[in-house]
N, C-alpha and C positions, 0 to 999 in steps of 0.2 A: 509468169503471169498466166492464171486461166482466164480461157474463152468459157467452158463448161461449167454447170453450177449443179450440184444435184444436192434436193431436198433431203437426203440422211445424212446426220450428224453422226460423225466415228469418234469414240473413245478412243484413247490410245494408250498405255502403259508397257514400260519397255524401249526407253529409248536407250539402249547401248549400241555396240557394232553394228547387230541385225536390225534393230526394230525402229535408230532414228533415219536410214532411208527410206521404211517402211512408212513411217509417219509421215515424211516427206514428201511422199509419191500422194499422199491418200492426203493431204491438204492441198500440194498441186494438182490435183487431179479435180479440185473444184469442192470437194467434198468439205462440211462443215468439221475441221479438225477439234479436239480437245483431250487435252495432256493431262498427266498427274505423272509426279516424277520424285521417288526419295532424296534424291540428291539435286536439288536446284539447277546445279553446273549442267548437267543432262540436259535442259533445255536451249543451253545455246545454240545447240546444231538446230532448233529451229526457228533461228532469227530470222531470216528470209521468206519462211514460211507462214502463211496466215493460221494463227492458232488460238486457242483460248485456254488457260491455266488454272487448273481445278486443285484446291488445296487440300482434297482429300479424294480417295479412288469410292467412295461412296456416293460423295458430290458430283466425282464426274460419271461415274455409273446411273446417276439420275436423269442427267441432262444428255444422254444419247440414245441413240436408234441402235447402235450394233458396237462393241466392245471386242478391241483386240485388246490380246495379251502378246507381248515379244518377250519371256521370261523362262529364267537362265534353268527353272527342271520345276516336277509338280509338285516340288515344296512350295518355291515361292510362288505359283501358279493360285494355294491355297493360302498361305499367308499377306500375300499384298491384298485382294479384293476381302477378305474375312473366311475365319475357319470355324463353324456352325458347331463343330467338332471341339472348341477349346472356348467357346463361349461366345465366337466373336459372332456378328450380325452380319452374313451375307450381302454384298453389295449386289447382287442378282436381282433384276428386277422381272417380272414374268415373262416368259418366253424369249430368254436371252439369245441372240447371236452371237456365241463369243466363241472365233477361230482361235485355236490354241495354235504356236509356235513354238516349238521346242528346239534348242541349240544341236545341233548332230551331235551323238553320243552324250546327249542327256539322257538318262534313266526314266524308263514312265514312268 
């Protein structure tokens, strides 16, 4: 349970090994959480956690202040949010906060 609440909303994409205690800290930690996740089952690890479930990383790219990424190299870094590059429409919205996470011995 938080005491703390603070006014920015966090995106979050990347719930695997590294990214769902990442997620988990950053909704206990008071902050407005909200997920998008390829795989449904990824959201279990945050049933205890206050969160909100976006069915597209565009929809949840709208509805936040600052966007993490916990993704596994900068393929999929380009591919889950859109590739401007292969036609797809940027979920970027202006002046993005978005901390990149890269797996150790991911490739840049």
């Amino acid at each position: 349970m938080t005491t703390n609440q603070h006014p920015a909303r966090v995106g979050f994409i990347g719930l695997g090994d590294q990214g769902a205690p990442m997620a988990q800290a950053i909704g206990d930690s008071g902050f407005g959480l909200h997920v998008w996740a390829r795989r449904p089952q990824s959201l279990d690890v945050l049933a205890r956690t206050r969160h909100t479930v976006h069915d597209s990383p565009a929809s949840l790219a709208a509805a936040v202040d600052i966007l993490e990424l916990c993704l596994r190299d900068d393929r999929d870094i380009w591919e889950v949010p859109g590739d401007p590059r292969r036609g797809r429409r940027p979920v970027r919205r202006p002046d993005p906060r978005q901390p990149r996470h890269r797996r150790p011995g991911g490739k840049p």
